[in-house]
FIBA-16522 format. One record per residue: residue number from 0; residue in one letter; x, y, z of N, C-alpha, C, O in turn. Coordinates in nm, 4 decimals. Layout:
! residues N
i = NUM	aa = A	n_xx = X	n_yy = Y	n_zz = Z	ca_xx = X	ca_yy = Y	ca_zz = Z	c_xx = X	c_yy = Y	c_zz = Z	o_xx = X	o_yy = Y	o_zz = Z;
...
! end
This chain:
! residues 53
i = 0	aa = X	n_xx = 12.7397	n_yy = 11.6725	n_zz = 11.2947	ca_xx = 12.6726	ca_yy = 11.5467	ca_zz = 11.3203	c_xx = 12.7795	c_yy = 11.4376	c_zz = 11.3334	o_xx = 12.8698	o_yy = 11.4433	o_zz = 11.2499;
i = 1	aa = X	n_xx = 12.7840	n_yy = 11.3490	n_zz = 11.4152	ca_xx = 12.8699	ca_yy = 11.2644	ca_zz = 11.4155	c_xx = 12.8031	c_yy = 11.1485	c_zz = 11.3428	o_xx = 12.6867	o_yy = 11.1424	o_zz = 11.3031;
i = 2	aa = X	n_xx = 12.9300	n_yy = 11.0300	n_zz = 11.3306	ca_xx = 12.9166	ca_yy = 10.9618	ca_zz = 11.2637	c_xx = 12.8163	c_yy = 10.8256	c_zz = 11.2866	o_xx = 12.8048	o_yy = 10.7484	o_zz = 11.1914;
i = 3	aa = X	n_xx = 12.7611	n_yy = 10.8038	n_zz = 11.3836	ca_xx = 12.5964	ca_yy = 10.7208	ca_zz = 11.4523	c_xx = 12.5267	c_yy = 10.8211	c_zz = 11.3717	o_xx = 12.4969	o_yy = 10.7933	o_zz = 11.2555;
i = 4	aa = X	n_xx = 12.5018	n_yy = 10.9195	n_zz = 11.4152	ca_xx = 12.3820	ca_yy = 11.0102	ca_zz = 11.3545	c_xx = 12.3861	c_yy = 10.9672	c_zz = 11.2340	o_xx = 12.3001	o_yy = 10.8844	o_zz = 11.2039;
i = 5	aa = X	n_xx = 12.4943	n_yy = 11.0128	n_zz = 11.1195	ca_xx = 12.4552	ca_yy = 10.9738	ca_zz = 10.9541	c_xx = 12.4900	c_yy = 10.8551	c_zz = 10.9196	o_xx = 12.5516	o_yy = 10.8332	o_zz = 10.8152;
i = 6	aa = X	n_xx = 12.4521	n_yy = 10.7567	n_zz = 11.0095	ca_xx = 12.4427	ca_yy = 10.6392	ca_zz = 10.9646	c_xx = 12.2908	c_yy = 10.6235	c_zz = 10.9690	o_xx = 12.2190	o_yy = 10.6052	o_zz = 10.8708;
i = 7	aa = X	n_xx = 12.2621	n_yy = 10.6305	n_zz = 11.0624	ca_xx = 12.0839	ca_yy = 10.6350	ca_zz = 11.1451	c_xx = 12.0433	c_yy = 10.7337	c_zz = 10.9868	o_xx = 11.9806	o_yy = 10.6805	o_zz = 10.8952;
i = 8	aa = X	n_xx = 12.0751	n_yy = 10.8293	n_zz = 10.9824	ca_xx = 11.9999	ca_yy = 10.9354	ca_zz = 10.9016	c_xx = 11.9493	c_yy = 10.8604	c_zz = 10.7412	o_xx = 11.8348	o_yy = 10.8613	o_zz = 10.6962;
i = 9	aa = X	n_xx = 12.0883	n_yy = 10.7908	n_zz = 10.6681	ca_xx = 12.1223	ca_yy = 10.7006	ca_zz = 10.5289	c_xx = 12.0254	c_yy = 10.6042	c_zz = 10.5617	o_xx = 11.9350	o_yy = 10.5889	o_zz = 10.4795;
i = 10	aa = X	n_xx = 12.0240	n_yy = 10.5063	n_zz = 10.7077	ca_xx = 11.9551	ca_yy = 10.3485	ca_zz = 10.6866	c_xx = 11.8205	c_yy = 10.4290	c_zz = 10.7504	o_xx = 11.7676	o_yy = 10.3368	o_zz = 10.8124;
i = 11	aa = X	n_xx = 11.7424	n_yy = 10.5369	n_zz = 10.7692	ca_xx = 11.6357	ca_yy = 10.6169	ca_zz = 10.7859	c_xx = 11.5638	c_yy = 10.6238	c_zz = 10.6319	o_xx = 11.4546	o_yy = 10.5818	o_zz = 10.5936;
i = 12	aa = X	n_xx = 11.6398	n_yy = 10.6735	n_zz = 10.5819	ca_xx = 11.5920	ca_yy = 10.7600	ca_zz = 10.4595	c_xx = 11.5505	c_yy = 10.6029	c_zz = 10.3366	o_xx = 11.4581	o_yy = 10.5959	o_zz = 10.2555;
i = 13	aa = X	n_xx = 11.6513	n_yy = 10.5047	n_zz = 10.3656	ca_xx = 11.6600	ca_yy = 10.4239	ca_zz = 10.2685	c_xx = 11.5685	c_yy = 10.3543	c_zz = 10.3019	o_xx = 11.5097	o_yy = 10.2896	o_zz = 10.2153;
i = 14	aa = X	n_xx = 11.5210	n_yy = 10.3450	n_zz = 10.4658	ca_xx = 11.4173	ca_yy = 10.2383	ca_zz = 10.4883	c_xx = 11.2867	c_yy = 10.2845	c_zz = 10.4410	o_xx = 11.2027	o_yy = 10.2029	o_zz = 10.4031;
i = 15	aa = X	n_xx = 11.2549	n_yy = 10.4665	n_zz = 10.4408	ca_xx = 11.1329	ca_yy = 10.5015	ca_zz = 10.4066	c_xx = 11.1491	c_yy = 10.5135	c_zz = 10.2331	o_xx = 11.0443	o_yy = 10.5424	o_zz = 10.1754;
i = 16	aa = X	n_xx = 11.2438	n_yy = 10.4981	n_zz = 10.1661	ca_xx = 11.2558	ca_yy = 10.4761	ca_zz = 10.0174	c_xx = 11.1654	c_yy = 10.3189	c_zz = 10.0198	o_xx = 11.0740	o_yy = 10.2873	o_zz = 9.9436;
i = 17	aa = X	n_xx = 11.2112	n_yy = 10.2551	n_zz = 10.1072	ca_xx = 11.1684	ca_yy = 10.0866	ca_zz = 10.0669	c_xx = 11.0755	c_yy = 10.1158	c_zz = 10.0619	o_xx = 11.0274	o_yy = 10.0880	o_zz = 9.9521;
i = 18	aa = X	n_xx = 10.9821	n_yy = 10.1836	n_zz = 10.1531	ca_xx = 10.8469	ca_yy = 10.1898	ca_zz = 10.1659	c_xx = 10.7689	c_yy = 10.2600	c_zz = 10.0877	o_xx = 10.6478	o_yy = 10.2380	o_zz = 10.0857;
i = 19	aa = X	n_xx = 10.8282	n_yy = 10.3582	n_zz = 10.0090	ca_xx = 10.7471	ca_yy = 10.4542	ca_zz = 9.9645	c_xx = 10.7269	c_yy = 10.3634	c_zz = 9.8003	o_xx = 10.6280	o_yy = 10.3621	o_zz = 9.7270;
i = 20	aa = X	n_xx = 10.8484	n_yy = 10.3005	n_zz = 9.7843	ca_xx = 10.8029	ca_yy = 10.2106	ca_zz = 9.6781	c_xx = 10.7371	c_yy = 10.1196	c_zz = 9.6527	o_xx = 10.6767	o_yy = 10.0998	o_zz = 9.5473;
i = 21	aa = X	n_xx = 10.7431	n_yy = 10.0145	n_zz = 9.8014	ca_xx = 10.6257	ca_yy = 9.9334	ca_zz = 9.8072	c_xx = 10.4402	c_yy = 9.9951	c_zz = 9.7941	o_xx = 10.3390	o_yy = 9.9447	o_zz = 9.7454;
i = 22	aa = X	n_xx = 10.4705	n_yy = 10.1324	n_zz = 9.8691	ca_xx = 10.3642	ca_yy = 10.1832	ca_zz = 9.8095	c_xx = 10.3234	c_yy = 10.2653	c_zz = 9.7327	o_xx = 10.2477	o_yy = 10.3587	o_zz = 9.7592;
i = 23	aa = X	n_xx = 10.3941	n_yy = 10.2237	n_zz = 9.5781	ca_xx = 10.3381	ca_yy = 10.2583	ca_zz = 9.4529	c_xx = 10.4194	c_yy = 10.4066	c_zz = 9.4411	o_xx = 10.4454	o_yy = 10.4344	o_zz = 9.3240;
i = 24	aa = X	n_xx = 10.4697	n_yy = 10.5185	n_zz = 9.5514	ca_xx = 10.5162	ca_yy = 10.6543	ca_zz = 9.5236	c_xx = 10.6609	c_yy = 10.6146	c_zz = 9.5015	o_xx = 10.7499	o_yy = 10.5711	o_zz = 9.5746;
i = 25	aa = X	n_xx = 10.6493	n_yy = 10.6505	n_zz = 9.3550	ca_xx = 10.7711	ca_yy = 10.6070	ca_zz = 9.2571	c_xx = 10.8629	c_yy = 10.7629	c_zz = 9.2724	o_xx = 10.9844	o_yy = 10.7689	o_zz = 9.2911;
i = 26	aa = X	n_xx = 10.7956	n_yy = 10.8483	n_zz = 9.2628	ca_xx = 10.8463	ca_yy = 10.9424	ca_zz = 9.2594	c_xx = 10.9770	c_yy = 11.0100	c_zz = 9.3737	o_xx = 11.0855	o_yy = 11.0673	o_zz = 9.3635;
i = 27	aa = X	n_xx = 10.8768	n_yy = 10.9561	n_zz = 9.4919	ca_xx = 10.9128	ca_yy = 11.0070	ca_zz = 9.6168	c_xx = 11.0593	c_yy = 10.9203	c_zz = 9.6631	o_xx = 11.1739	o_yy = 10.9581	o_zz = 9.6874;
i = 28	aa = X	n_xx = 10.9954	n_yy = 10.7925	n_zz = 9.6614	ca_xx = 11.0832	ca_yy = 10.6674	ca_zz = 9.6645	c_xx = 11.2211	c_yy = 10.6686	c_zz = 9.5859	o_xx = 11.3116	o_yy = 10.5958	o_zz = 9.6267;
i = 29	aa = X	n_xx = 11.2411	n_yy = 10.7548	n_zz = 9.4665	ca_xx = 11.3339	ca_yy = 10.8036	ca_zz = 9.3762	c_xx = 11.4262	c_yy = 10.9089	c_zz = 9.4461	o_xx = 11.5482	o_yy = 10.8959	o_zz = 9.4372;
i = 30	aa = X	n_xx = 11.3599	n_yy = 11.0332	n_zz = 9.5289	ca_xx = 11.4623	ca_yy = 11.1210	ca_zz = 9.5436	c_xx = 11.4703	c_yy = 11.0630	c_zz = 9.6747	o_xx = 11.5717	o_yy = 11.1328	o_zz = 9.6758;
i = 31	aa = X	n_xx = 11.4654	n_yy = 11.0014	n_zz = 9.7949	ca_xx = 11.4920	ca_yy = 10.9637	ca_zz = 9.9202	c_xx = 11.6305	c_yy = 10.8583	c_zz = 9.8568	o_xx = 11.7448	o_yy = 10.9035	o_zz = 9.8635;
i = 32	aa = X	n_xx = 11.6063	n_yy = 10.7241	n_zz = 9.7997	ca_xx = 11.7533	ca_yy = 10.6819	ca_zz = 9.7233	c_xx = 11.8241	c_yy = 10.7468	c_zz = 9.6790	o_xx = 11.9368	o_yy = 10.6971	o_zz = 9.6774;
i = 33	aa = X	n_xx = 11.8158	n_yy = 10.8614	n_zz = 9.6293	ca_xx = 11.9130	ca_yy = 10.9951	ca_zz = 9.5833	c_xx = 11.9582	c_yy = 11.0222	c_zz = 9.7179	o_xx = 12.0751	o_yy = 11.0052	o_zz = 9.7526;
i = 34	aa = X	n_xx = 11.8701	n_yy = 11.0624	n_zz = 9.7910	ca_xx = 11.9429	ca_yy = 11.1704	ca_zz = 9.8833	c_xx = 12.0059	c_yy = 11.0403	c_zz = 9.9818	o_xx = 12.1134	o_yy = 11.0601	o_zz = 10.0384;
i = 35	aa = X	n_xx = 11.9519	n_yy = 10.9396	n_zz = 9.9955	ca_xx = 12.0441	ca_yy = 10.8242	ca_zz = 10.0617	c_xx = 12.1771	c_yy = 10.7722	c_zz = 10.0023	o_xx = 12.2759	o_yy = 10.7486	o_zz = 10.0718;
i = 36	aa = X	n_xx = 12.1733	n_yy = 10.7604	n_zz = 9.9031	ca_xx = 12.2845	ca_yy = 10.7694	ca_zz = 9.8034	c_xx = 12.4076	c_yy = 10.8872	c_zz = 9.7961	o_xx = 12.5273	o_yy = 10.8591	o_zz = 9.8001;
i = 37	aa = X	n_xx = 12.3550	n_yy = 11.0182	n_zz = 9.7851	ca_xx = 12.4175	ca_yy = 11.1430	ca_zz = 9.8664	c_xx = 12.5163	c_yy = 11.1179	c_zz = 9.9447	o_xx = 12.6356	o_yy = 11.0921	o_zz = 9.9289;
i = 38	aa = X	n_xx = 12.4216	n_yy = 11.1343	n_zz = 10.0626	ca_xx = 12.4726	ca_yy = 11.1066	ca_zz = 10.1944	c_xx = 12.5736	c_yy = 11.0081	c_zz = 10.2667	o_xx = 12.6305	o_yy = 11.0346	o_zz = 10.3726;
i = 39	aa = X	n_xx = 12.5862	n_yy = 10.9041	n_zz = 10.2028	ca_xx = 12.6514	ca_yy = 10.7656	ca_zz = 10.1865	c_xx = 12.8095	c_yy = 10.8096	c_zz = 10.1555	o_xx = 12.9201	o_yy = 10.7838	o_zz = 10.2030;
i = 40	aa = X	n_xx = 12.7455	n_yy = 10.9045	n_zz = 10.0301	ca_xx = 12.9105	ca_yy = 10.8976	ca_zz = 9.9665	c_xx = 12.9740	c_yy = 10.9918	c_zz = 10.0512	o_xx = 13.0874	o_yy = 10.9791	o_zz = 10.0973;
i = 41	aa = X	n_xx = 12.8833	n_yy = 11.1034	n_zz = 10.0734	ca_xx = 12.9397	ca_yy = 11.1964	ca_zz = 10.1251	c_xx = 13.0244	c_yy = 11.1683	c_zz = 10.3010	o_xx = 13.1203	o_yy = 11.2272	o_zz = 10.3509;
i = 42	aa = X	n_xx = 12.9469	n_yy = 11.0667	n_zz = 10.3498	ca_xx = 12.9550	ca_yy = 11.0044	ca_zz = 10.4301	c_xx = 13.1041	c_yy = 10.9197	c_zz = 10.4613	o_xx = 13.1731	o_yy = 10.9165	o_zz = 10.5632;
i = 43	aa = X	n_xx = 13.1215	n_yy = 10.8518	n_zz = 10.3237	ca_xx = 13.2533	ca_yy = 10.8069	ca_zz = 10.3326	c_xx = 13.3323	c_yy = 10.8651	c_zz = 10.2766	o_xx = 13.4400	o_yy = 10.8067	o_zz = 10.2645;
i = 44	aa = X	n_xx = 13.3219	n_yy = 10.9905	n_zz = 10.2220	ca_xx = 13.4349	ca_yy = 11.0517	ca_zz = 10.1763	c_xx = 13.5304	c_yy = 11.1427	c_zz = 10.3265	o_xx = 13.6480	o_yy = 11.1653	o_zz = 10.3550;
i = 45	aa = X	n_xx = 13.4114	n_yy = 11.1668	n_zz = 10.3798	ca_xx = 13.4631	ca_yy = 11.2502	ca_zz = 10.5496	c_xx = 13.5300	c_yy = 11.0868	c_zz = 10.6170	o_xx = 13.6317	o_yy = 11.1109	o_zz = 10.6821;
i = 46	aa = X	n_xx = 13.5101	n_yy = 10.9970	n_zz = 10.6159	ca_xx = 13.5780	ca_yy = 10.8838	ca_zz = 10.6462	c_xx = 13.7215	c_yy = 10.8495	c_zz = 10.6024	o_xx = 13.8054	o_yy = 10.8169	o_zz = 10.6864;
i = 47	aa = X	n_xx = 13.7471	n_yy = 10.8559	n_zz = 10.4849	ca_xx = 13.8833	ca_yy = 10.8728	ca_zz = 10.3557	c_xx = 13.9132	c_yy = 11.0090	c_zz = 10.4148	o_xx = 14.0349	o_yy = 11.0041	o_zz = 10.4328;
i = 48	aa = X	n_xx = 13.8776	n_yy = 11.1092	n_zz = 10.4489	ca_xx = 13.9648	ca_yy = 11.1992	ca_zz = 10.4452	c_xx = 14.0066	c_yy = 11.1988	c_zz = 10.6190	o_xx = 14.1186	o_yy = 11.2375	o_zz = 10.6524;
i = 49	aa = X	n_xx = 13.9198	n_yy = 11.1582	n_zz = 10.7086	ca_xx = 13.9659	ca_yy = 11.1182	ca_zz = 10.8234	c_xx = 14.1034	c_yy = 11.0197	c_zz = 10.9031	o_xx = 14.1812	o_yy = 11.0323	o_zz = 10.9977;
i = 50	aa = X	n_xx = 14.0652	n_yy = 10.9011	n_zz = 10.7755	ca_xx = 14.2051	ca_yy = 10.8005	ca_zz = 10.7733	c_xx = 14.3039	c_yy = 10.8350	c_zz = 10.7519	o_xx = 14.3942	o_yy = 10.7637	o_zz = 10.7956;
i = 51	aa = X	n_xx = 14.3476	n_yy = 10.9743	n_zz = 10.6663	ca_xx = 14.4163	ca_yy = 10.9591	ca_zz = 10.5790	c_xx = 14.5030	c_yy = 11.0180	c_zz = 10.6528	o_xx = 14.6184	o_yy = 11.0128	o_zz = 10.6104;
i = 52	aa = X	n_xx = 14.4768	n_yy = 11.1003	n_zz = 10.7990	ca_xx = 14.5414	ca_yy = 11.1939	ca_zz = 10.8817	c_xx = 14.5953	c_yy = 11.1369	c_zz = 11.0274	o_xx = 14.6530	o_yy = 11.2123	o_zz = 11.1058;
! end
């Protein structure tokens, strides 16, 4: 996946977190910020290891 794609994928996931909390699914809304959170880091760690070369 290049790097547009998991950006789209992180501000995807985080926008349906916003939502799932506005509507009351606490639960759901919990692991989508996880897995947006994930992805993020994981995201800039392939970034750091890209620069670094």
């Amino acid at each position: 996946m290049n790097e547009f794609k998991k950006d789209v994928f992180v501000g995807l996931v985080s926008f349906f977190g916003i939502l799932s909390f506005i509507f009351g699914q606490f639960i759901i809304s919990t692991m989508l910020f996880g897995i947006a959170a994930l992805s993020s880091t994981m995201l800039a760690d392939n970034r750091a290891k890209l620069e670094r070369f």
